[in-house]
GUMARVO-432256 format. One record per residue (C-alpha): residue number from 0; residue in one letter; z, y, x. Coordinates in Angstrom, 2 decimals, always signed. Each point is the difference from the previous one (the first is absolute). Last residue first. Layout:
# GUMARVO-432256
R   vonu   nuba        pz        py        px
R    NUM      a         Z         Y         X
...
***
This chain:
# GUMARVO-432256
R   vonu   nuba        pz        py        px
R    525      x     +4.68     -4.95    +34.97
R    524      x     +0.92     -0.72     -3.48
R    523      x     -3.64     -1.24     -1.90
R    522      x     +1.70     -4.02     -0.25
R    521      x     +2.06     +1.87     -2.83
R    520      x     +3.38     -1.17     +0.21
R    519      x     +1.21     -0.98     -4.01
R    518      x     -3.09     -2.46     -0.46
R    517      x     +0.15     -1.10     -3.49
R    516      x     +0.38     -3.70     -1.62
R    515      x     +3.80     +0.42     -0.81
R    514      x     +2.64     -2.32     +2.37
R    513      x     +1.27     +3.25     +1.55
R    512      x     -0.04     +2.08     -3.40
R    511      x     +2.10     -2.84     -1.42
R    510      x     +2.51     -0.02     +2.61
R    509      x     +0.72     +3.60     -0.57
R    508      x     +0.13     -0.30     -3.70
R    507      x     +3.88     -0.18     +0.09
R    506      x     +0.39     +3.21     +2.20
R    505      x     -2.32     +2.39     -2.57
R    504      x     +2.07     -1.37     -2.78
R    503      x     +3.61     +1.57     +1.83
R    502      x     -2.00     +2.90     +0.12
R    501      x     -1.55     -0.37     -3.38
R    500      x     +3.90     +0.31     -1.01
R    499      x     +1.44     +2.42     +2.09
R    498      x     -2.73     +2.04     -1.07
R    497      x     +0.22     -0.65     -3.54
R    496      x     +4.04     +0.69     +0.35
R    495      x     -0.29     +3.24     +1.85
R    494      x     -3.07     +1.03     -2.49
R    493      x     +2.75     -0.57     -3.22
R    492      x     +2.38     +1.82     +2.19
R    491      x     -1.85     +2.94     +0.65
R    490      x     -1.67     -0.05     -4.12
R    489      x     +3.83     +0.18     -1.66
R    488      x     +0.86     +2.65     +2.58
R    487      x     -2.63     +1.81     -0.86
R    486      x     +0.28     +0.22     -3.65
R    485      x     +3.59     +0.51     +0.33
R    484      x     -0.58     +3.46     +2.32
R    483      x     -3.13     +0.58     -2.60
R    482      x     +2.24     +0.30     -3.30
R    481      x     -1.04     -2.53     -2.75
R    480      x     +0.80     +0.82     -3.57
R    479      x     -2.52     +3.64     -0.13
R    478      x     -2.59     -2.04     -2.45
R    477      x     -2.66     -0.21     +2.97
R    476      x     +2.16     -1.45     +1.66
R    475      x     +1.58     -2.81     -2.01
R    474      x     -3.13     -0.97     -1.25
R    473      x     -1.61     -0.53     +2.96
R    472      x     +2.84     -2.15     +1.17
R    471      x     +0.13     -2.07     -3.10
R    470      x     -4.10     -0.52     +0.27
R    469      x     +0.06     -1.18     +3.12
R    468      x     +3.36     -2.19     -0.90
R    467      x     -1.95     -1.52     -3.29
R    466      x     -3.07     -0.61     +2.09
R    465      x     +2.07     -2.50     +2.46
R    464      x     -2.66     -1.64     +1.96
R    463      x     +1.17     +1.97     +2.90
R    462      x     +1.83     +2.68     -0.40
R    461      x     +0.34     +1.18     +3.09
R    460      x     -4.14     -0.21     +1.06
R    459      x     -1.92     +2.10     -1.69
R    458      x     +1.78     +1.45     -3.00
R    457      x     +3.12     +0.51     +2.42
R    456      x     -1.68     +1.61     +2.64
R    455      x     -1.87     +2.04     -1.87
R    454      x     +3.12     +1.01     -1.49
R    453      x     +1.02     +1.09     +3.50
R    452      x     -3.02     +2.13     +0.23
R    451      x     +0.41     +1.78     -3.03
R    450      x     -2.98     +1.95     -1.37
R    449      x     -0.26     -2.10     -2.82
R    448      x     +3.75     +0.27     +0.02
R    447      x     +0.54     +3.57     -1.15
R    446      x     +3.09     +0.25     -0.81
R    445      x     +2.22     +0.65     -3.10
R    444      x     +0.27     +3.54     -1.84
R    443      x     +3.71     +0.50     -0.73
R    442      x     +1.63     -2.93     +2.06
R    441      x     -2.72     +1.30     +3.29
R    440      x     +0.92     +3.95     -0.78
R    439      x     +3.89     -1.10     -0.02
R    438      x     -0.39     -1.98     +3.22
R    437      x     -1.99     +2.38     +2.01
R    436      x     -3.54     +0.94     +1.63
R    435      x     -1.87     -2.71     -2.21
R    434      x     -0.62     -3.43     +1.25
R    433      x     -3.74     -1.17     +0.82
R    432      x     +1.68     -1.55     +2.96
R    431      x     -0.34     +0.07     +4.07
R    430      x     +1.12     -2.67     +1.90
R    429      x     +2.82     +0.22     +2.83
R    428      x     +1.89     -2.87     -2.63
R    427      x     -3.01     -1.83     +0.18
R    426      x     -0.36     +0.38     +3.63
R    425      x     +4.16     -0.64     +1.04
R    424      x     -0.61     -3.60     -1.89
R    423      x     -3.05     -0.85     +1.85
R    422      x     +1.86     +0.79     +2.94
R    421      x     +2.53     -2.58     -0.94
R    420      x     -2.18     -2.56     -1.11
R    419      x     -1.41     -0.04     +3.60
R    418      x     -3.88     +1.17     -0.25
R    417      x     -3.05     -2.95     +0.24
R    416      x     -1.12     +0.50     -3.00
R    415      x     -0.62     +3.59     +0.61
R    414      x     +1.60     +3.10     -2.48
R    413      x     -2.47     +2.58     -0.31
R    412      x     +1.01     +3.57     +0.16
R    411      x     +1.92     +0.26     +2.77
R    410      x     -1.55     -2.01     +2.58
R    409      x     -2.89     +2.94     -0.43
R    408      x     -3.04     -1.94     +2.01
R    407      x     -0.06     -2.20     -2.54
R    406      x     -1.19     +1.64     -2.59
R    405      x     +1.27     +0.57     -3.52
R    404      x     -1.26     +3.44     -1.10
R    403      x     +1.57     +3.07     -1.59
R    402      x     +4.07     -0.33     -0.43
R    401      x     +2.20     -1.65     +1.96
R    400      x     +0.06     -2.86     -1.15
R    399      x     -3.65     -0.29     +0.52
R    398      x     -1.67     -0.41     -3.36
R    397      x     -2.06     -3.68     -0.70
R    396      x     -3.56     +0.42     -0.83
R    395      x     -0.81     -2.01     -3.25
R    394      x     -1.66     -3.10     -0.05
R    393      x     -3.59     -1.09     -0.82
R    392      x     -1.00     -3.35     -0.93
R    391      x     -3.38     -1.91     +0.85
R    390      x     -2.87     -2.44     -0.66
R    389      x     -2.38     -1.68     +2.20
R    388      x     -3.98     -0.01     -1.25
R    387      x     -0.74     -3.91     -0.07
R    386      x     -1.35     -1.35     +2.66
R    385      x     -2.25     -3.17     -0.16
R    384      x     +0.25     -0.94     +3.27
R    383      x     -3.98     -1.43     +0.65
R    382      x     -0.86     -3.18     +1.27
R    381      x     -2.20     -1.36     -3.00
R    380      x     +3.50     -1.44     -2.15
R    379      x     +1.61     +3.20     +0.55
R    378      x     -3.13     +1.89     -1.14
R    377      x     -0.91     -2.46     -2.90
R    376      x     +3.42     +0.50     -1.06
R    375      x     -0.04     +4.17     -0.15
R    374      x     -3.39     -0.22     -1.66
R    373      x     +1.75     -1.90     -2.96
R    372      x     +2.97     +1.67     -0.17
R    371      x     -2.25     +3.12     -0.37
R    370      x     -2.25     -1.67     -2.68
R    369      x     +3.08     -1.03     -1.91
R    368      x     +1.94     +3.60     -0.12
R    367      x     -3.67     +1.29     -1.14
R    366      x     -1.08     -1.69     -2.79
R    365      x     -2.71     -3.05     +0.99
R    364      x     -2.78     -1.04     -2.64
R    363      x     -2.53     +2.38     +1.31
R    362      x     +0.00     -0.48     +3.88
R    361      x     -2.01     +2.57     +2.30
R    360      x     -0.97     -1.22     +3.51
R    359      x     -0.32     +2.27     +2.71
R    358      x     -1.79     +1.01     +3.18
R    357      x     -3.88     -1.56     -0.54
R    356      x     +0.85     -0.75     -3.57
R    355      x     +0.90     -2.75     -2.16
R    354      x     +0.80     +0.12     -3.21
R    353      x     +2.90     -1.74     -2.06
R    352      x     +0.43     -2.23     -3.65
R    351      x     +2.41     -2.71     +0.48
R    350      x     +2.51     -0.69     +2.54
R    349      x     -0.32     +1.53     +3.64
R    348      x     +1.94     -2.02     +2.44
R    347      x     -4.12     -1.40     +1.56
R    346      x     -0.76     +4.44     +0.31
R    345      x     +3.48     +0.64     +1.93
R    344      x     -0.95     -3.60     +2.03
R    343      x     -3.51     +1.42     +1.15
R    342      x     +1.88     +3.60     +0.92
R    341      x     +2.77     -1.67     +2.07
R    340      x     -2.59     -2.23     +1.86
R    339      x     -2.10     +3.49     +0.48
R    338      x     +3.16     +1.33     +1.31
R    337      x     +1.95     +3.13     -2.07
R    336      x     -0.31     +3.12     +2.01
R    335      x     -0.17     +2.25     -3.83
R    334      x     -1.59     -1.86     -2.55
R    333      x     -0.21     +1.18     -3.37
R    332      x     +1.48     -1.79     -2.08
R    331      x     -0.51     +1.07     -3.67
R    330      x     +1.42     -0.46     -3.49
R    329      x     -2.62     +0.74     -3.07
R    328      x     -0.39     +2.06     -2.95
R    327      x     -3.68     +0.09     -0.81
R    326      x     -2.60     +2.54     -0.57
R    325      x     -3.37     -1.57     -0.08
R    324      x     -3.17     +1.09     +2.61
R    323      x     -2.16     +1.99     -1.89
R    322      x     -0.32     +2.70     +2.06
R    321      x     +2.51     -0.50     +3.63
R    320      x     -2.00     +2.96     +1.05
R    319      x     +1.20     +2.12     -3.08
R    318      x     +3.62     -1.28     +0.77
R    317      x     +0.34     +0.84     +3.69
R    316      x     -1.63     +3.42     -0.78
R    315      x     +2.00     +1.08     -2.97
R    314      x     +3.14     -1.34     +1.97
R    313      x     -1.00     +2.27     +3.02
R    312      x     -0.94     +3.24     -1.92
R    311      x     +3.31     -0.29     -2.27
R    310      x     +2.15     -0.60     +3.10
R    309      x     -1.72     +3.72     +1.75
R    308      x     +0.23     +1.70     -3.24
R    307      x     +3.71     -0.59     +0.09
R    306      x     +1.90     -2.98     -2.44
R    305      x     +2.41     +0.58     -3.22
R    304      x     -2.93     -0.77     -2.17
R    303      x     +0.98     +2.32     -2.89
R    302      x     -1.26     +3.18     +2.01
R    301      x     -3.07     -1.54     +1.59
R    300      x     -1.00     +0.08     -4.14
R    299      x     -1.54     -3.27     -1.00
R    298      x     -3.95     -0.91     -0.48
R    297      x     -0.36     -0.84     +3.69
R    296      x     +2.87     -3.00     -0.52
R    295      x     -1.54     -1.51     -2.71
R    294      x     -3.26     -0.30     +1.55
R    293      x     +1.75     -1.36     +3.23
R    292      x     +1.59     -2.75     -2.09
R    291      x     -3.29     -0.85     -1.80
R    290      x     -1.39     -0.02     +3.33
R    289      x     +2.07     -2.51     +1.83
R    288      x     +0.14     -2.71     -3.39
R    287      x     +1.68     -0.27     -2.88
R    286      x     -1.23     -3.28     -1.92
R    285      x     -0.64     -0.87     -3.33
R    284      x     -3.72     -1.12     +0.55
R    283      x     -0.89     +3.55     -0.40
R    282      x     +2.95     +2.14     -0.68
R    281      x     +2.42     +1.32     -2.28
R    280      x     +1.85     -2.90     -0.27
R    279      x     +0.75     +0.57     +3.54
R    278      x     +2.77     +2.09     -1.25
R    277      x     +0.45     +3.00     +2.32
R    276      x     +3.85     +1.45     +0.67
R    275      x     +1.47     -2.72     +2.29
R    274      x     -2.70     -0.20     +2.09
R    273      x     -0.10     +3.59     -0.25
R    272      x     +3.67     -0.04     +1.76
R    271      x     -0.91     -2.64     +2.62
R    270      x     -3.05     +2.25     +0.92
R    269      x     +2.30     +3.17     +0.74
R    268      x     +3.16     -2.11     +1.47
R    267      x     -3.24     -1.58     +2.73
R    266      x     -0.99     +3.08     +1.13
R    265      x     +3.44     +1.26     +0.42
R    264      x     +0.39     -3.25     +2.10
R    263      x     -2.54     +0.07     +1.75
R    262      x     -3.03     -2.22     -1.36
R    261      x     -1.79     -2.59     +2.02
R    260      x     -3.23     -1.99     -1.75
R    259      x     +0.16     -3.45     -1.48
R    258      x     +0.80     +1.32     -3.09
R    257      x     +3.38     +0.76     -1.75
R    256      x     +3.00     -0.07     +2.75
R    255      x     +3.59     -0.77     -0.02
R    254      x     +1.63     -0.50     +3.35
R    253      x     +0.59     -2.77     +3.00
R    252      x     -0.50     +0.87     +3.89
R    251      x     -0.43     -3.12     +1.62
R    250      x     +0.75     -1.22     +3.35
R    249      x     +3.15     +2.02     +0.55
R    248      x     +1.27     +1.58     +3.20
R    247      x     -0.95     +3.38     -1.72
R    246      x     +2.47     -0.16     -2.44
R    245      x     +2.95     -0.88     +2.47
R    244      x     -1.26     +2.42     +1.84
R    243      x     +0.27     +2.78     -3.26
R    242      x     +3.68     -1.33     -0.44
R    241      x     +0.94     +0.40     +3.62
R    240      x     -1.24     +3.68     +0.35
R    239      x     +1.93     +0.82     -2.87
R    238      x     +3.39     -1.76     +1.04
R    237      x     -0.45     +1.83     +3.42
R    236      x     -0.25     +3.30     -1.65
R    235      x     +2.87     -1.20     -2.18
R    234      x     +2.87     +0.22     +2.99
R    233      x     +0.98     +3.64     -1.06
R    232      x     +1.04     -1.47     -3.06
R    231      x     +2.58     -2.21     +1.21
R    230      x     -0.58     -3.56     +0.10
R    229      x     +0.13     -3.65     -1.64
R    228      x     -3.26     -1.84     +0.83
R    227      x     -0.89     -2.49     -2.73
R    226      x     -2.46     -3.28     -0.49
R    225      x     -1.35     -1.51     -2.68
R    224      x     -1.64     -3.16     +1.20
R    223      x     -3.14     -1.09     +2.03
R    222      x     +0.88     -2.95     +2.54
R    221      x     +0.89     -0.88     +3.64
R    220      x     -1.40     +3.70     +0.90
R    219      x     +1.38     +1.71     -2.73
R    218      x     +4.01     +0.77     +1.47
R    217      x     -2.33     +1.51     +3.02
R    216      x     -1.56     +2.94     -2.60
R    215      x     +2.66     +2.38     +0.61
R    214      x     +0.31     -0.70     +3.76
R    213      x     -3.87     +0.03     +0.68
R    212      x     -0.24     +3.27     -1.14
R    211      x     +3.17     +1.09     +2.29
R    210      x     -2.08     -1.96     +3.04
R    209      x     -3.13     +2.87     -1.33
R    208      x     +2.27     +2.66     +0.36
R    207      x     +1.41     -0.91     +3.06
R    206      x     -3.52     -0.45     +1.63
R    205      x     -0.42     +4.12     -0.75
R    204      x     +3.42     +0.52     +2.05
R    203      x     -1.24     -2.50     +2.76
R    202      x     -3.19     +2.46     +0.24
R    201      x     +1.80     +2.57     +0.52
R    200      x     -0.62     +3.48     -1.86
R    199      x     -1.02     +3.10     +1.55
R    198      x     -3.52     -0.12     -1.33
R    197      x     +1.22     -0.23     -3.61
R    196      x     +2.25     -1.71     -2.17
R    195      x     +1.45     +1.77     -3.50
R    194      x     +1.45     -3.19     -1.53
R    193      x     -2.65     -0.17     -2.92
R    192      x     -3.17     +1.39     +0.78
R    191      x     +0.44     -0.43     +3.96
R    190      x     +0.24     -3.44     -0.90
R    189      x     -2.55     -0.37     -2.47
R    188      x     -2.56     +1.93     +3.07
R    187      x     +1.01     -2.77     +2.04
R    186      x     -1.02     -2.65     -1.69
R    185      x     +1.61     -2.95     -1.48
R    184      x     -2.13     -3.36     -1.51
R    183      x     -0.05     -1.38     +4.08
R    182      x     +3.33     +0.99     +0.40
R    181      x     +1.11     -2.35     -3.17
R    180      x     -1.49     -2.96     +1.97
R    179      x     +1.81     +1.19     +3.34
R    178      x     +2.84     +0.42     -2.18
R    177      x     +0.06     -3.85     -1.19
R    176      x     +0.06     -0.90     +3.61
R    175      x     +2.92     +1.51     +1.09
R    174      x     +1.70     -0.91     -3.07
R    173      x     -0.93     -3.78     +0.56
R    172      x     +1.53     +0.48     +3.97
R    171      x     +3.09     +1.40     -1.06
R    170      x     +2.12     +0.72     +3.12
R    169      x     -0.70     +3.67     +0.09
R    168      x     +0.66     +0.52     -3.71
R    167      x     +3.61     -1.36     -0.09
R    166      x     +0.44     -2.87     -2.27
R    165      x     +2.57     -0.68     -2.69
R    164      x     -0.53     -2.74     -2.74
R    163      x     +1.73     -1.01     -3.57
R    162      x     +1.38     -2.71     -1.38
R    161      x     +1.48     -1.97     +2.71
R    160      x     +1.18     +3.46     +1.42
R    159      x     +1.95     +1.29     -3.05
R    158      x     +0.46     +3.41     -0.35
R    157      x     +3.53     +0.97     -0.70
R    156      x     +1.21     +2.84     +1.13
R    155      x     +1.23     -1.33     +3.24
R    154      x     -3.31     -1.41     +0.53
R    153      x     -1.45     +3.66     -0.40
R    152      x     +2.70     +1.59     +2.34
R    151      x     -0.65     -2.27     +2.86
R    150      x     -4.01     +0.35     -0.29
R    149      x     +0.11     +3.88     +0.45
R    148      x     +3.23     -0.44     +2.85
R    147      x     -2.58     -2.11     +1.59
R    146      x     -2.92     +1.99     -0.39
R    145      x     +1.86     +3.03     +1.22
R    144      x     +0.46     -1.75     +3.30
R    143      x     -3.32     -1.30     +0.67
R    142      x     -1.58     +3.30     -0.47
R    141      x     +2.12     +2.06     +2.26
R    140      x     -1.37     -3.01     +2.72
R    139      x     -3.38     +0.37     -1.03
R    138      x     +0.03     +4.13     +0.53
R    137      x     -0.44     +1.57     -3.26
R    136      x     -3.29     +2.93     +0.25
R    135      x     +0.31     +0.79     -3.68
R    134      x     -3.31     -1.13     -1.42
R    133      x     -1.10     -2.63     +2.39
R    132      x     +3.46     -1.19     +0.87
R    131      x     +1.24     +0.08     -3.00
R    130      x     -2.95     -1.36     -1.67
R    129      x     -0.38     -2.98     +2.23
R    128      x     +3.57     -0.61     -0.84
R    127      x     +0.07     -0.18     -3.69
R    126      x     +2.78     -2.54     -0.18
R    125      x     -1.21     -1.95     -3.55
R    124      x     +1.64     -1.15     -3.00
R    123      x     -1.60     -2.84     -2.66
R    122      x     +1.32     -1.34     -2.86
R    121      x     -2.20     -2.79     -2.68
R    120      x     +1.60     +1.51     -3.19
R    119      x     +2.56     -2.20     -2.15
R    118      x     +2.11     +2.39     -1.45
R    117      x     +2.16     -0.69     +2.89
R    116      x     -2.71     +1.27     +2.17
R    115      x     -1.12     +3.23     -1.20
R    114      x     +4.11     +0.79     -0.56
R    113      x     -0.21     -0.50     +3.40
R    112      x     -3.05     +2.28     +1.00
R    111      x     +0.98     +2.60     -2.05
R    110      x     +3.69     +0.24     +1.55
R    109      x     -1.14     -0.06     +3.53
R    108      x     -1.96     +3.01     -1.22
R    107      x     +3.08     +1.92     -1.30
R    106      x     +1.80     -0.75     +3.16
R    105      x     -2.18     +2.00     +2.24
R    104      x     +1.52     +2.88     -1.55
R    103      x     +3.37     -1.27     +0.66
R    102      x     -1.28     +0.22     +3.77
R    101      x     -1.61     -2.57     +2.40
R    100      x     +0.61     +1.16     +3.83
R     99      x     -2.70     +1.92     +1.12
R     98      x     -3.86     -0.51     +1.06
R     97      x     -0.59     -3.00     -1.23
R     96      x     -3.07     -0.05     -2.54
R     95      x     +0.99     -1.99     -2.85
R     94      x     -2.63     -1.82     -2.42
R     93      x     +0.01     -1.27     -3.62
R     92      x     -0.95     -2.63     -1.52
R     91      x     +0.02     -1.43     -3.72
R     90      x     -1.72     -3.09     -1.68
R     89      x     -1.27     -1.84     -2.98
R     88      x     -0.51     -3.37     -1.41
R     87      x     +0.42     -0.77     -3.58
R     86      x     +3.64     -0.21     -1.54
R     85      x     -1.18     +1.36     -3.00
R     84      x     +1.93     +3.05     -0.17
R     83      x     -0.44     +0.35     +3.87
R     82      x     -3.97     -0.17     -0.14
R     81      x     +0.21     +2.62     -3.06
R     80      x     +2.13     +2.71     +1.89
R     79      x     -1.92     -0.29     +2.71
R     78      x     -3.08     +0.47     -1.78
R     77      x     +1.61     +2.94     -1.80
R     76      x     +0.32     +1.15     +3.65
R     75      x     -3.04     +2.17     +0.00
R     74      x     +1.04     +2.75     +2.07
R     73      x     +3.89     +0.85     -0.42
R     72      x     +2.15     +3.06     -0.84
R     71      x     +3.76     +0.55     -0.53
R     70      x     +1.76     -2.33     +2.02
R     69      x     +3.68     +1.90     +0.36
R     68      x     -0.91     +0.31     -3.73
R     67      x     +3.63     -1.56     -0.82
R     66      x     -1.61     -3.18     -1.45
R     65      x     -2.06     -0.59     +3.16
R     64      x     +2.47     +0.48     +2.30
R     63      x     +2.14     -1.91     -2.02
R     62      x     -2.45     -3.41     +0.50
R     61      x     -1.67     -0.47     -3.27
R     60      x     +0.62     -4.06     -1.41
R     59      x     -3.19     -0.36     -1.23
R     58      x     -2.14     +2.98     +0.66
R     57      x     -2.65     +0.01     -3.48
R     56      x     +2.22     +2.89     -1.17
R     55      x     +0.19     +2.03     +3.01
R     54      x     -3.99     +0.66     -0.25
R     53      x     +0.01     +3.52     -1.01
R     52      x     +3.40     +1.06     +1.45
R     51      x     -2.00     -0.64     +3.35
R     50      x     -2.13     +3.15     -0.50
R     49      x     -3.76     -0.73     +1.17
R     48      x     -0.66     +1.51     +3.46
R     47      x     -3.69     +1.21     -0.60
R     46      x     +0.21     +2.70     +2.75
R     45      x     -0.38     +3.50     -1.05
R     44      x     +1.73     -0.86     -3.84
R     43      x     +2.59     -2.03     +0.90
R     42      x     +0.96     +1.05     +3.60
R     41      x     +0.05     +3.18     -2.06
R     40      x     +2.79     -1.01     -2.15
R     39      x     +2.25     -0.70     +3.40
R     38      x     +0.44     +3.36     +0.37
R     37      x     +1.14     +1.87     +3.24
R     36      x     -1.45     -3.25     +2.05
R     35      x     +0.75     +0.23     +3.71
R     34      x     -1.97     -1.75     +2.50
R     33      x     +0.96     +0.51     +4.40
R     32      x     -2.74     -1.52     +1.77
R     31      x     -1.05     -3.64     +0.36
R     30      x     -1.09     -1.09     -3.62
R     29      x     -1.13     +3.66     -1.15
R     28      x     +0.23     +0.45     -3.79
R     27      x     +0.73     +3.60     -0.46
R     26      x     +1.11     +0.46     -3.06
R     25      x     +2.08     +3.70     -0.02
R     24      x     +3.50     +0.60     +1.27
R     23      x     +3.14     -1.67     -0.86
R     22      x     +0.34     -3.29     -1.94
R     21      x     +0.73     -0.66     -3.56
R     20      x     +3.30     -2.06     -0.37
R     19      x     +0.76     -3.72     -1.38
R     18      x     +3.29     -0.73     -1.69
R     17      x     -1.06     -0.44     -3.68
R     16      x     +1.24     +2.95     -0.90
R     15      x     -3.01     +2.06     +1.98
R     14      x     +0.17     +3.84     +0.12
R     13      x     -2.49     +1.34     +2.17
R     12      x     +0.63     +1.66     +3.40
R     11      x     +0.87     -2.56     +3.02
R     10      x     -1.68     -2.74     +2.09
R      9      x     -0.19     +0.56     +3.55
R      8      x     -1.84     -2.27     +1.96
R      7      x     +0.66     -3.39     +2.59
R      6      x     -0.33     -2.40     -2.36
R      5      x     -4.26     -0.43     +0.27
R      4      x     +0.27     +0.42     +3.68
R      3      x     +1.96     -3.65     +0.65
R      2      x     -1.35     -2.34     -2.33
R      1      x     -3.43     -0.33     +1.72
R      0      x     -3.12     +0.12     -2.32
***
């Protein structure tokens, strides 16, 4: 969930217009190791990333990044979308491990989290030193440094302190303690599941996961809101794991059932659909009940029922013992680690008609959407947080400028935050293009910049704001107009000028960093 792995990868192959760039070798979604994706469709259809182009509509005011497809996938961030429409809360965080100097990669997540903020999002950033030193062996006092130069450049880019909150995860006592909670629901057969662990791995590394856990759900603990985690794609694991914990943190579980026994959810699609179908005209006392359903069900095909032999002989069974119990729609809570006071007030909230059983209560005047807000008060009012599953974005790898990955142990092909304008100038003019081998052949057949670096570069960061310019450039070079030497030269002393700039920035907010709320000497240096 860290901001610093997820921009360190190639991205190159497909053509993209709208400035983003596929990535180089297969999907390999590993949050410590080194991810590539060779095609972002299959983070789509492998993963259940949903495509960002889908929901840019309900975005007011789109940052560029997202209207460029530099943000091109997202979990569940209509909800998002919705909260900052309506000027309901909502939040965004994202963390930094420090173990280099903050890059122009690094720069796309500062971004999110601003433009999170001025639209009105509750901000959050965080120094993720107990996974640095955990994970990547950092000594404190490495640590300490990078954090500052972290925190330096994201004040200097605009987030706003009295809005918004930095901590470091060793000196956050309620984070502490909300992973030991989220421990307890973790195991380590998940773990080794999802990141790979197994006897060799530390302990501390393990804990890290769980404190990154707590991280994405901390912006929930004074109150339940929409809540989103802007990342690469390689960082998702994490955003899985943290969505299902959430879940599981819950009191209640709510769904649709129809009688007062348990279906699964295939089970439950088949006897919703003949619920549907049969008229309970047709029946005694006009009412469908378990064993008309079941009836109807034996005397169709296993071919038209969509379900296995296995899901047939379990519904059939659940229903004929149920007999001539009635078929009804209904909303249920089920309860999951709610309290007994919790459960007593869930059953009191309960308007109209409802049934109470040994480990759930079934409501029949409540639609869904209400019965869930409705479980997720009576939690928050009963003790309980109330989580709701966080939401995410996805952005696209960044290329090295010289070609293949951006990483930062090849000062070449990234360009740090920290560089003097002038040797950011000599990189982007070092940088490799997606030019063709001469002049005449790049007028007659234009270049290739979706697999430019340097227009990267520009429809990233250079441009800014300024979609009309992205789009000019683009156009320009792929149409044979704009020769790569000018190109070049254009983008070096655009990046001499931003650094000189957020330089200049990074002095001003010096003060401010010194009177923030946030230990910059970790107390752990020995």
């Amino acid at each position: 969930m860290t901001g610093d792995d997820p921009l360190e990868e190639s991205a190159q192959g497909e053509p993209l217009p709208d400035g983003g760039a596929a990535g180089a070798d297969d999907v390999a979604l590993d949050p410590w190791g080194s991810s590539s994706v060779s095609d972002y469709r299959k983070l789509f259809e492998e993963f259940g990333i949903e495509e960002f182009d889908e929901v840019l509509e309900e975005v007011p005011n789109p940052h560029y990044l997202m209207r460029r497809g530099v943000i091109f996938g997202h979990r569940d961030y209509r909800h998002v979308a919705r909260a900052l429409q309506n000027d309901e809360p909502a939040a965004v965080l994202s963390g930094f491990m420090p173990t280099g100097d903050p890059h122009i990669g690094h720069k796309l997540v500062f971004d999110e989290i601003i433009w999170h903020q001025q639209q009105g999002a509750d901000a959050y950033a965080l120094i993720a030193d107990l996974e640095a030193n955990s994970a990547r062996g950092m000594r404190w006092d490495e640590i300490d440094e990078h954090a500052r130069d972290y925190l330096l450049s994201l004040l200097a880019l605009g987030f706003d302190l009295e809005e918004g909150e930095l901590y470091r995860q060793s000196e956050n006592r309620e984070l502490q303690d909300l992973a030991f909670e989220l421990g307890a629901e973790t195991n380590f057969s998940e773990l080794q599941a999802i990141y790979g662990f197994d006897g060799e791995t530390d302990v501390s590394h393990m804990q890290s996961v769980v404190t990154q856990m707590a991280d994405i759900l901390y912006p929930q603990l004074e109150e339940p809101k929409p809540t989103v985690i802007p990342v690469g794609p390689d960082q998702d694991p994490h955003v899985r794991l943290a969505r299902d914990l959430a879940e599981r943190m819950r009191f209640f579980k709510v769904s649709e059932a129809y009688a007062s026994f348990e279906l699964e959810p295939v089970e439950r699609d088949l006897v919703a659909e003949f619920y549907e179908r049969l008229d309970p005209g047709d029946f005694d006392d006009d009412t469908l009940r378990c064993v008309h359903v079941a009836e109807a069900i034996e005397e169709a095909p296993l071919s038209e029922l969509g379900v296995t032999a296995d899901v047939l002989r379990s519904v059939l069974t659940k229903l004929n013992e149920a007999g001539m119990e009635p078929i009804r729609p209904r909303t249920r809570f089920s309860d999951r680690r709610a309290t007994e006071e919790a459960f007593d007030a869930l059953i009191d909230a309960i308007e109209g008609e409802k049934r109470v059983y040994e480990n759930h209560v079934d409501a029949f005047e409540l639609e869904r959407d209400e019965a869930e807000e409705l479980a997720r008060q009576v939690e928050v009012d009963t003790g309980g947080y109330g989580f709701r599953p966080p939401s995410s974005i996805y952005h696209r790898f960044m290329t090295g400028l010289t070609g293949g990955k951006m990483s930062s142990s090849i000062p070449a092909s990234h360009i740090s935050l920290l560089d003097d304008p002038e040797d950011g100038y000599d990189k982007v003019k070092a940088a490799t293009t997606g030019g063709r081998e001469t002049a005449e052949e790049q007028r007659e057949k234009g270049g290739k910049a979706d697999e430019c670096p340097v227009y990267e570069l520009y429809a990233y960061l250079l441009a800014g704001d300024d979609d009309e310019f992205a789009k000019r450039v683009y156009d320009e070079c792929v149409g044979g107009e704009r020769l790569c030497g000018d190109c070049k030269e254009q983008a070096a002393q655009l990046m001499r000028e931003f650094l000189a700039d957020h330089q200049e920035k990074r002095d001003e907010v010096e003060e401010l960093l010194e009177d923030a709320d946030i230990e910059l000497e970790s107390p752990r240096r020995r």
